[in-house]
C-alpha positions, 0 to 999 in steps of 0.5 A: 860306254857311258862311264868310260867317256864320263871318265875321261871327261872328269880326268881332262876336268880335273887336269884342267882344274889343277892346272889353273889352280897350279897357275894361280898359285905361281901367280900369287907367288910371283905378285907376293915376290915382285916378280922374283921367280928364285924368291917365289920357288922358295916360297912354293918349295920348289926350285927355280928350275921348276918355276921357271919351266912352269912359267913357260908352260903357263904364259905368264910373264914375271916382269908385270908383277915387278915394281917400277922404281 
């Protein structure tokens, strides 16, 4: 029983983990693009689609990281 529940807690762990690291890494994208989520899909190699939905998933909102004029 032991290495069952240990198990489970390291696969939460790690999801956990790559999620915050998979945030930070949209984060990261987003402040070197000011905010331009096409930009910051090119950069991760993704597509804006799937940023955009990660966005979401994630809370973050990309109008902070644009530059005021």
């Amino acid at each position: 029983m032991k290495v069952k529940k240990m198990e489970i807690h390291t696969v939460s762990s790690l999801a956990s983990l790559m999620n915050a690291y998979e945030r930070a890494l949209i984060i990261d994208a987003l402040v070197s693009t000011q905010g331009n989520q096409s930009q910051a899909a090119k950069l991760l190699g993704t597509s804006k689609r799937v940023i955009h939905y990660k966005i979401h998933k994630y809370g973050i909102d990309p109008r902070r990281f644009r530059m005021e004029a």
